[in-house]
C-alpha positions as CSV (number, residue, x, y, z in Angstrom):
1,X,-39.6,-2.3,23.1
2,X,-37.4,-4.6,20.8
3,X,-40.3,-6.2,19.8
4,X,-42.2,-2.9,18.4
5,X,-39.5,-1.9,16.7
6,X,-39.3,-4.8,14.9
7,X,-42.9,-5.0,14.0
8,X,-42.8,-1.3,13.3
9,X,-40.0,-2.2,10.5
10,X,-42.1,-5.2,9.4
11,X,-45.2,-3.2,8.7
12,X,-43.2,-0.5,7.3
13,X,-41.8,-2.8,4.8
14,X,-45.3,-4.1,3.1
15,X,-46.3,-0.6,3.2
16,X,-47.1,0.7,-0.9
17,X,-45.7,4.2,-1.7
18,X,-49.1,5.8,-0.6
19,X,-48.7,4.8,2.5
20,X,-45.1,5.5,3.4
21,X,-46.9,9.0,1.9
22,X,-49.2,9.3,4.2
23,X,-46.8,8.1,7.4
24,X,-43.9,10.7,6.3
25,X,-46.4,13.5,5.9
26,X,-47.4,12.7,9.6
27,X,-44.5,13.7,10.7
28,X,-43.6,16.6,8.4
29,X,-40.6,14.9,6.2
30,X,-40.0,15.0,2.4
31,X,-43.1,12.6,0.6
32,X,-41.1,13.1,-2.6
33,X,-38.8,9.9,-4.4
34,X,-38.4,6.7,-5.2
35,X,-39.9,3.9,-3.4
36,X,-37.0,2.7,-2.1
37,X,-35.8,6.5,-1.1
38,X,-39.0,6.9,1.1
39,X,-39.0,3.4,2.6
40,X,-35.4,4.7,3.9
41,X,-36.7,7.5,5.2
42,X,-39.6,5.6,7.2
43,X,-37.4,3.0,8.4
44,X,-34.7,5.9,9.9
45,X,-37.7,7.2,11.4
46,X,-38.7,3.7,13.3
47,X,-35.0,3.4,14.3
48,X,-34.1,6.7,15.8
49,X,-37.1,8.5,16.5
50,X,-40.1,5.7,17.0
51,X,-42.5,7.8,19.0
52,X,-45.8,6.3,20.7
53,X,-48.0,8.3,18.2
54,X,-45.7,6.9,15.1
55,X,-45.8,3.4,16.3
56,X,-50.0,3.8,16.6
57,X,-50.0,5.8,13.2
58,X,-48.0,2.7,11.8
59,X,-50.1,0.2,12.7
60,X,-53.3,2.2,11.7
61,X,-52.2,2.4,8.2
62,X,-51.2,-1.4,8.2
63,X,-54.6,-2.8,9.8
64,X,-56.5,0.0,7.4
65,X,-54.4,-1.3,4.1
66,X,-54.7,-5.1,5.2
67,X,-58.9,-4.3,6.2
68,X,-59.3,-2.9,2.8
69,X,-57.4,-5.5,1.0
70,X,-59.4,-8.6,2.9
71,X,-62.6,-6.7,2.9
72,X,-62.7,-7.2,-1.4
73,X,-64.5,-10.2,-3.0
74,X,-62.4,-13.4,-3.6
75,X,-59.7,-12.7,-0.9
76,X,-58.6,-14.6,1.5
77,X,-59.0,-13.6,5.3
78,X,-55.0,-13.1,6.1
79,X,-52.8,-10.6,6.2
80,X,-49.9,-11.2,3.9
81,X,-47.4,-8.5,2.9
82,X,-45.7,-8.7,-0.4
83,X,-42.7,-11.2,-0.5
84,X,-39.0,-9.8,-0.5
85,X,-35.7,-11.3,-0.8
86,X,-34.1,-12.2,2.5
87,X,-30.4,-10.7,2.0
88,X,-27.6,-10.5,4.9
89,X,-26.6,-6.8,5.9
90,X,-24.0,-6.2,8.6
91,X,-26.0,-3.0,9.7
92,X,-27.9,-5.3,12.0
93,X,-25.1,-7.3,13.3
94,X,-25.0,-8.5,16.8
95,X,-28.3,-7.4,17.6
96,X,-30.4,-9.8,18.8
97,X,-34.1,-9.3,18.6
98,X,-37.1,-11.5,18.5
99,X,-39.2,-12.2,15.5
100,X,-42.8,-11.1,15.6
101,X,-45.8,-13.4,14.3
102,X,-46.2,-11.5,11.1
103,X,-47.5,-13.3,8.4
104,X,-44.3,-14.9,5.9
105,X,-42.2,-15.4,8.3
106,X,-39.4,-16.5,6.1
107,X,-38.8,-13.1,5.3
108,X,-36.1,-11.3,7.3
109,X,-37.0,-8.0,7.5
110,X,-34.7,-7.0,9.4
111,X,-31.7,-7.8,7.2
112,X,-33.9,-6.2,4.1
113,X,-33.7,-3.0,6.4
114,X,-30.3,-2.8,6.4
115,X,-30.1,-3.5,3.1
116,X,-31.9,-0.2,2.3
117,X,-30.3,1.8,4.7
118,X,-27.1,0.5,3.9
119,X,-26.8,-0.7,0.1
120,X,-27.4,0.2,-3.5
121,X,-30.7,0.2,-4.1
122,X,-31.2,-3.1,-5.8
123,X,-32.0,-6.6,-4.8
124,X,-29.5,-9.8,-5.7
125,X,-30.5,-12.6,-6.6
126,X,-32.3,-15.6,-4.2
127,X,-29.6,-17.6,-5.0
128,X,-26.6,-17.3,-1.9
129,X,-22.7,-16.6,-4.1
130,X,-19.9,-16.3,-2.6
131,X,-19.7,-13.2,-0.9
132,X,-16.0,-11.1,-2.4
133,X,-13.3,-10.4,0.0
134,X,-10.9,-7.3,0.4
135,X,-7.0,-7.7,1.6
136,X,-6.8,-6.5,4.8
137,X,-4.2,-3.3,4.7
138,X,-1.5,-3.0,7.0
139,X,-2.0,0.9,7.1
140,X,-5.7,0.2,8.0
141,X,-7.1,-1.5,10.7
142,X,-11.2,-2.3,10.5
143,X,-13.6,-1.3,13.1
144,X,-16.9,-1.2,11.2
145,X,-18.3,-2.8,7.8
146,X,-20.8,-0.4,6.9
147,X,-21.7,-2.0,3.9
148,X,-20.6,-5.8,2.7
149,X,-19.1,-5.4,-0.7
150,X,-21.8,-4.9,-3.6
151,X,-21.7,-5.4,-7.2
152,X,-22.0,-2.2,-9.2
153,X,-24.7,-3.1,-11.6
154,X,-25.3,-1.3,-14.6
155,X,-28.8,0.3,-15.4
156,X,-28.7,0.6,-19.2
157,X,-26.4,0.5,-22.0
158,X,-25.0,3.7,-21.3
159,X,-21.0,3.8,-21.4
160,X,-21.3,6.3,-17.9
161,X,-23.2,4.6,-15.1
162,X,-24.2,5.8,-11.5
163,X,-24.4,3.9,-8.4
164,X,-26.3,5.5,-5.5
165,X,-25.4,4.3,-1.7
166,X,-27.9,5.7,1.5
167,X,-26.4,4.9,4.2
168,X,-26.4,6.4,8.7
169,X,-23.8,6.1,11.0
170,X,-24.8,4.8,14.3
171,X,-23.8,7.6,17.3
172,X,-21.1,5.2,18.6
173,X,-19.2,5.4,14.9
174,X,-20.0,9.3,15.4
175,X,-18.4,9.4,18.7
176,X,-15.2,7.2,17.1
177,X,-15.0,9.5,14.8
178,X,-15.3,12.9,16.6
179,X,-13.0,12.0,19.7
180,X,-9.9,10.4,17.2
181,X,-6.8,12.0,16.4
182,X,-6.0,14.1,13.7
183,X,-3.1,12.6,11.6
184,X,-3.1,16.4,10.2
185,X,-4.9,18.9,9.5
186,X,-8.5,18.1,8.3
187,X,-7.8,14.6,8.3
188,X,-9.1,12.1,11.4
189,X,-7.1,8.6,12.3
190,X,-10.9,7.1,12.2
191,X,-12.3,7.4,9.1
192,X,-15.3,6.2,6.7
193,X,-13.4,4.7,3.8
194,X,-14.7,3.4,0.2
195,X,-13.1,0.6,-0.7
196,X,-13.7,-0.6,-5.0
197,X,-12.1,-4.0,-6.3
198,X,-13.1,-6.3,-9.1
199,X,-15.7,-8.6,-8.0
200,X,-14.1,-11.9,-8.1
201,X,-15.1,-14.5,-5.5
202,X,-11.9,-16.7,-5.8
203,X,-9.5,-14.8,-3.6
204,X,-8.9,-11.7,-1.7
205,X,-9.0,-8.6,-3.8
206,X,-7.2,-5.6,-3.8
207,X,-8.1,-2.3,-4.7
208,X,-8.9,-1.6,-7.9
209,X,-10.8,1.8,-9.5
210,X,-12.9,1.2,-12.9
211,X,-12.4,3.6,-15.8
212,X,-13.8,7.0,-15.3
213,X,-14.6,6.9,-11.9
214,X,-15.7,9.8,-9.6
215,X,-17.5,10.0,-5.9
216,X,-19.7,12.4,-4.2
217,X,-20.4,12.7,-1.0
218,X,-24.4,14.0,-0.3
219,X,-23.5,17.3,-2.6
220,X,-19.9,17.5,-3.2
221,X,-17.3,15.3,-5.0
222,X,-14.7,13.4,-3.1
223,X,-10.8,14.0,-4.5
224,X,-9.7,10.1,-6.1
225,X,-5.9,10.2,-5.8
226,X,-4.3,10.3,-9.4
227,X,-1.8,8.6,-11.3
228,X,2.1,8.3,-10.6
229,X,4.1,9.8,-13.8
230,X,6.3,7.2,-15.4
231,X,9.6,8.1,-16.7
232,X,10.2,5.5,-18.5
233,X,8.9,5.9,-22.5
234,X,6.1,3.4,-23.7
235,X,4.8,3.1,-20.4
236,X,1.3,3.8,-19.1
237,X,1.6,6.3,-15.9
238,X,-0.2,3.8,-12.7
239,X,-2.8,5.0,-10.1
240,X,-2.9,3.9,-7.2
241,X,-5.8,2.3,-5.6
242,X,-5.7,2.8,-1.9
243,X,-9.4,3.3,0.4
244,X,-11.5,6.5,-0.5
245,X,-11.4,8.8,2.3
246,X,-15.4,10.2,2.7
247,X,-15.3,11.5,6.2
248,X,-14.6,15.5,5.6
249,X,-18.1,15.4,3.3
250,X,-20.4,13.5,5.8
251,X,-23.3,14.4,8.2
252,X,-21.7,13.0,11.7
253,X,-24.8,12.5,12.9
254,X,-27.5,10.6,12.8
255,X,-28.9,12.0,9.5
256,X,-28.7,10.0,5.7
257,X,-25.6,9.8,3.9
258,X,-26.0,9.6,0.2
259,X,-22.9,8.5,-1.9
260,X,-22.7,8.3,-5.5
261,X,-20.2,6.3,-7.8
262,X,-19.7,7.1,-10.9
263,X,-18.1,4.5,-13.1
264,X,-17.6,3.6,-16.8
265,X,-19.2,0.1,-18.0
266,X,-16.7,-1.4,-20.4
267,X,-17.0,-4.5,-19.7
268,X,-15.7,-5.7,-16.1
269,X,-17.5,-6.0,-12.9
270,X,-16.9,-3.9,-9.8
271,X,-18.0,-4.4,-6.3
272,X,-17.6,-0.9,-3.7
273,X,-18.0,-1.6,0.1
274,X,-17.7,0.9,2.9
275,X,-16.2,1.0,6.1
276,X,-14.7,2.4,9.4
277,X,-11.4,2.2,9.9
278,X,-8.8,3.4,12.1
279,X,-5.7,4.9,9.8
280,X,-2.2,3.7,11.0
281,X,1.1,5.6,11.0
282,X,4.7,3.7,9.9
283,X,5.9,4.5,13.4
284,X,2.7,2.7,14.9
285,X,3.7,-0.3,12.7
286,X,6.5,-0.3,13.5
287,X,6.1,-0.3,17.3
288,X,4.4,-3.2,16.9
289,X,6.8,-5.3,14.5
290,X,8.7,-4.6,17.3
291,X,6.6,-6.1,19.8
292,X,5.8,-9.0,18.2
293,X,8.0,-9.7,15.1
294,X,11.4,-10.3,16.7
295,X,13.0,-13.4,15.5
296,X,15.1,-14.6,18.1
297,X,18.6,-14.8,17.7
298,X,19.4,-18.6,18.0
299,X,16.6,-18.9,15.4
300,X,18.8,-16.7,13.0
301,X,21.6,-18.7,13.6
302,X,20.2,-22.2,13.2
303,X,18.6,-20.2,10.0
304,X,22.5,-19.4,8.8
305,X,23.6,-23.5,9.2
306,X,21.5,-23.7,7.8
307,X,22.0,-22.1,4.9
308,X,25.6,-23.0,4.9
309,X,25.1,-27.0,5.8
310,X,26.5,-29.1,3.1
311,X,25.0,-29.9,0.3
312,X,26.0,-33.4,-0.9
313,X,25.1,-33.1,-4.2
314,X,27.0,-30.2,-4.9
315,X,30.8,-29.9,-6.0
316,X,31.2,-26.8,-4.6
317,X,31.2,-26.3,-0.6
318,X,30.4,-23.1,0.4
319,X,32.2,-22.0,3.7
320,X,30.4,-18.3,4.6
321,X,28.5,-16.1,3.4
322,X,28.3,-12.3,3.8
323,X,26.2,-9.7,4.7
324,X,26.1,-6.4,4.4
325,X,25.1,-4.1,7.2
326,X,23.8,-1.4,4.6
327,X,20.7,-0.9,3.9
328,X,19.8,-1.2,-0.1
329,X,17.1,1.0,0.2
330,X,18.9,4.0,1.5
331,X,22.7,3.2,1.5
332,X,22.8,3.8,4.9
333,X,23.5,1.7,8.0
334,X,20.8,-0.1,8.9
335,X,19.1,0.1,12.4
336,X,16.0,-2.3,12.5
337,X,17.2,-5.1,10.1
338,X,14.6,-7.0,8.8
339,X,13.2,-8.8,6.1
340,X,10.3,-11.3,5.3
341,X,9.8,-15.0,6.4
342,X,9.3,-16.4,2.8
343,X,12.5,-14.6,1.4
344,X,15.2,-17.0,1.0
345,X,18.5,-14.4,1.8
346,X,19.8,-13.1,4.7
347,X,20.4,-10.1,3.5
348,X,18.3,-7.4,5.6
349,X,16.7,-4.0,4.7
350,X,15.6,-1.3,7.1
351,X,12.0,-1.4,8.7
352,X,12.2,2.1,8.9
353,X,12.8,3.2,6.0
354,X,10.4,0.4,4.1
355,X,7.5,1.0,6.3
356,X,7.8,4.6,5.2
357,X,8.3,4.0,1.7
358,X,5.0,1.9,1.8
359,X,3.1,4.7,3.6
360,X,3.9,7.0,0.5
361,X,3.4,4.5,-2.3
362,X,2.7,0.7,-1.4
363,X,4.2,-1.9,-2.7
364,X,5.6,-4.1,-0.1
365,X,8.0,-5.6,-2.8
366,X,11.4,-6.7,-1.1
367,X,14.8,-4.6,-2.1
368,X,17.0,-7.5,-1.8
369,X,15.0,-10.3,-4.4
370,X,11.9,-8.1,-5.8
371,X,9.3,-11.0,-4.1
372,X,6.4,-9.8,-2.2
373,X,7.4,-9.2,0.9
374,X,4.2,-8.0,3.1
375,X,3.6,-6.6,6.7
376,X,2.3,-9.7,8.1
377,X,5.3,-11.7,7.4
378,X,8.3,-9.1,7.9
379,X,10.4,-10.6,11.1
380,X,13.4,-8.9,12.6
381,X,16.5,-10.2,12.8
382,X,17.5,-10.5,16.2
383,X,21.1,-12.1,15.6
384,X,21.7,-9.3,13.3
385,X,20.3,-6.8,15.6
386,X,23.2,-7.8,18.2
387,X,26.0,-8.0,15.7
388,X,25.1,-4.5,14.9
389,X,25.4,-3.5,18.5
390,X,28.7,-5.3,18.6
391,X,30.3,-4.4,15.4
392,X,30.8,-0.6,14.6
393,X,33.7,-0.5,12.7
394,X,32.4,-2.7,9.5
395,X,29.9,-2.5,6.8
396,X,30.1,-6.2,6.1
397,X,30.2,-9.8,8.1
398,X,30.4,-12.9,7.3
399,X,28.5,-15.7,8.4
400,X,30.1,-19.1,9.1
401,X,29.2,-22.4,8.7
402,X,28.9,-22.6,12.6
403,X,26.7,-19.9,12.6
404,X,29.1,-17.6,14.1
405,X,31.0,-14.6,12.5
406,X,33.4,-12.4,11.8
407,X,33.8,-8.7,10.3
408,X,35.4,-8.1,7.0
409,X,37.1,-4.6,6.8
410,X,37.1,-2.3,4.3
411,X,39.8,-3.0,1.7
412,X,41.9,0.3,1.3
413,X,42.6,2.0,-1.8
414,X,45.5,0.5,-3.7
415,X,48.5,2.8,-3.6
416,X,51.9,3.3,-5.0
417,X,54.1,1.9,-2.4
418,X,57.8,-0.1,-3.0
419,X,55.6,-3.2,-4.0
420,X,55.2,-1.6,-7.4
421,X,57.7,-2.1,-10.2
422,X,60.4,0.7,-10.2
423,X,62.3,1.9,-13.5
424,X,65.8,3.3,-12.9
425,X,66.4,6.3,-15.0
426,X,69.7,7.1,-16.1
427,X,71.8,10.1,-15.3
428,X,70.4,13.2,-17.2
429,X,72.3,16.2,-17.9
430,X,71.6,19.7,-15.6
431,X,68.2,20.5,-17.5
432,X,67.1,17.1,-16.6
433,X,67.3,16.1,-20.0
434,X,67.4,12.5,-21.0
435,X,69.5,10.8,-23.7
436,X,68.4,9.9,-26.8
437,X,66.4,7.1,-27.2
438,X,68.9,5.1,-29.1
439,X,72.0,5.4,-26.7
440,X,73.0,3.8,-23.8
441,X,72.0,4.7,-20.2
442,X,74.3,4.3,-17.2
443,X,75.7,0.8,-17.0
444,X,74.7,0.1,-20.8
445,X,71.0,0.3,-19.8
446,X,68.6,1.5,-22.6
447,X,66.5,4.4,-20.8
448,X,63.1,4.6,-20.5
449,X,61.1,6.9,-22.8
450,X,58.9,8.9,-19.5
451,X,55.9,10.9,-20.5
452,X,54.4,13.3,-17.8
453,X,50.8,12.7,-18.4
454,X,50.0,15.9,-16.1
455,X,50.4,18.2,-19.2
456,X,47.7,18.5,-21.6
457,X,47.7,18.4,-25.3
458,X,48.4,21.8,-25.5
459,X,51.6,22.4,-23.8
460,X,52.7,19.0,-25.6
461,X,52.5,21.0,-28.7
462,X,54.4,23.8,-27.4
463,X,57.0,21.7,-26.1
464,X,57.6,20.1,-29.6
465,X,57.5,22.9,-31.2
466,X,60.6,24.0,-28.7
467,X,62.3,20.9,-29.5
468,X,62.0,21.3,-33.2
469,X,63.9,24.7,-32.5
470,X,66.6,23.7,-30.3
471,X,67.2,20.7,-32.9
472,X,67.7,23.7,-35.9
473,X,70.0,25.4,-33.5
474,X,72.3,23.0,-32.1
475,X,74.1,20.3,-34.5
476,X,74.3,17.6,-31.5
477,X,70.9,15.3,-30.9
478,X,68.4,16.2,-28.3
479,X,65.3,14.0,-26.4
480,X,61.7,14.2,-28.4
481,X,60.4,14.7,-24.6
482,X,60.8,16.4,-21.0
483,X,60.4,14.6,-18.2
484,X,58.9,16.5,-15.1
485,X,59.6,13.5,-13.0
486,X,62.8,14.5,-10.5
487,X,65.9,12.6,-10.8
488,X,65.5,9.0,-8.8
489,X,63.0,6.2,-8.2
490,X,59.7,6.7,-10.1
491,X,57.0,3.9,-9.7
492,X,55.3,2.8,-12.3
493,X,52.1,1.9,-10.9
């Protein structure tokens, strides 16, 4: 039966567009399209629904084209279908079938298959490129490449192009998709995702949306998350490029699927690949940091000497260093302290509260130094896991060049207490007046001029004013200023 099929496909594939014609009107589909559009439809209908009677209708139009064709004057007696480029598609992959004796056998029809089910409509070239590469997301875990990522090519000069993409899903992806969870409303954990980057071959890309772009999904268009608002003036607002979510506007069945990018050509190249994924939470990721991203604690503490071994070309020997148990993300205590292998500080953030933050808007920049600090190098401190178990009362450690260490409290707020300088007022008269400034306190001790700062301007004013009046009235001197402080000790701190 694997052998039909594949010499079903074969024939299918040399067939001209009368024939695929006359094979789809045999079995009552659309004639109408492109080449290309109704050698998709043929080929869905040798995959899924290859009945004895298509099979012989198949290879009646093939031996009555091939007949014809040998039948004319100057032709050679063999069959040869027209040549086509042998591409790699993943639609086919780990299916193992056995090649037919078709004439070219070179050609991998096959693969070509997928490439028509599964692709853009046009050919690359013979020669074999590097093939561009994704970053894998933390948030998204891969189950499926429905389509290998493909150059958007342009079709003319025109500023606004469009990219078509046919494309089935298998009834396993259907069934993945149907019995996952829902993450909310509407929205499934397994999911057919569009993925666009800049095609460059040299490294892993990330995602990256070209100018003007829009999706639609067989007859309606696909939302394309927007741009964050900047507050800061002179500064372009940023979108962010995360996978296209497609699944709420697709047939899950066995029937076409017909996507179509809109882009704008100025000037850079794009590649778009598809796939099904499995959408993660920040608690599922953090779970498993927590299975396997524990640092354990001697590890921390041969990390900390470390850090604190002598350095014998410096002048300066540095005894401890400390750590805050805060979190700079939050300000709060932290509870799962961790932070990436490449950073160079001890200084922990919360896995919590950074997983969440990079479910919202990724970054995966660390607090503490600004360096890229992704999932799959975040570790958790297990020593500082255990001194936050055993330390409750402090917000800060310090590490010591043993690797051990010690809490540092909380310095209270200074205080007046006796420490303070005092000044010793002289004796005042029953008003709580003081002597002039010129005389002489108690014990020929010049007083001290005392303001009471807890009045405001105002009453100042008023309380001059009342001065200037008692000095018309009485003949003897009085003081420019009242004291509110009581008779004593006053501190001067």
């Amino acid at each position: 039966m694997a052998a039909e099929l594949v010499e079903a496909k074969n024939m299918v594939m040399s067939f001209r567009v009368s024939d695929l014609q006359m094979l789809l009107g045999f079995v009552g589909r659309s004639k109408s399209g492109l080449k290309h559009e109704l050698v998709t439809r043929a080929l869905q209908l040798v995959q899924f629904d290859c009945s004895p009677e298509v099979f012989k209708k198949i290879k009646e139009l093939y031996e009555t084209r091939y007949a014809k064709k040998s039948s004319e004057p100057g032709q050679p007696q063999q069959h040869r279908p027209p040549e086509a480029l042998s591409i790699h598609s993943s639609y086919d992959r780990g299916s193992t079938v056995a090649r037919t004796s078709l004439p070219t056998p070179n050609i991998d029809y096959p693969a070509l298959y997928g490439k028509y089910l599964n692709g853009l409509g046009r050919l690359p070239p013979k020669v074999v490129k590097p093939e561009v590469r994704l970053v894998k997301l933390p948030f998204y875990t891969t189950l499926d490449e429905l389509l290998k990522p493909t150059e958007l090519v342009p079709q003319n000069n025109e500023k606004l192009q469009e990219s078509p993409c046919i494309f089935a899903l298998t009834p396993r992806q259907v069934e993945l998709i149907r019995n996952s969870r829902e993450l909310q409303a509407g929205v499934k954990s397994v999911q057919v995702v569009l993925r666009i980057c800049y095609t460059d071959t040299s490294s892993p890309q990330e995602d990256q949306y070209p100018p003007n772009i829009a999706v639609k999904v067989n007859h309606s268009y696909c939302s394309v998350p927007g741009y964050y608002p900047s507050n800061k003036p002179g500064v372009e607002p940023k979108r962010p490029c995360r996978p296209i979510n497609l699944t709420h506007l697709m047939y899950l069945s066995a029937a076409t699927n017909r996507i179509t990018v809109t882009w704008g050509n100025y000037g850079k190249s794009y590649s778009v690949g598809l796939y099904l994924v499995r959408q993660m939470t920040s608690a599922e990721l953090l779970q498993r940091l927590k299975t396997i991203g524990i640092k354990h604690p001697e590890l921390c503490k041969a990390l900390v000497k470390e850090k604190l071994r002598l350095d014998p070309d410096s002048e300066i020997a540095t005894t401890g260093v400390r750590v805050s148990l805060i979190c700079p993300l939050v300000k709060m205590r932290l509870s799962v302290p961790c932070r990436a292998e490449t950073c160079a500080h001890l200084q922990c953030f919360d896995a919590v509260f950074y997983l969440q933050m990079n479910e919202k808007k990724p970054t995966w920049m660390c607090p503490v130094c600004d360096k890229p600090a992704p999932y799959d190098q975040l570790i958790i401190d297990g020593l500082l896991s255990k001194i936050l178990t055993e330390c409750e009362d402090a917000d800060e450690i310090e590490y010591l060049v043993d690797g051990s260490w010690c809490p540092i409290k909380a310095e209270k707020e200074r205080s007046c207490s006796p420490q303070c300088p005092i000044l010793v007022l002289g004796s005042s008269d029953v008003n709580g007046l003081l002597p002039t400034p010129n005389g002489n306190g108690e014990n020929g001790k010049i007083a001290a001029d005392v303001v009471d700062l807890t009045l405001d301007s105002s009453s100042s004013e008023e309380e001059e004013e009342e001065d200037e009046e008692d000095d018309d009235d009485d003949d003897g001197p009085q003081p420019k200023r009242r004291c509110s402080y009581e008779k004593g000790l006053v501190s001067a701190c």
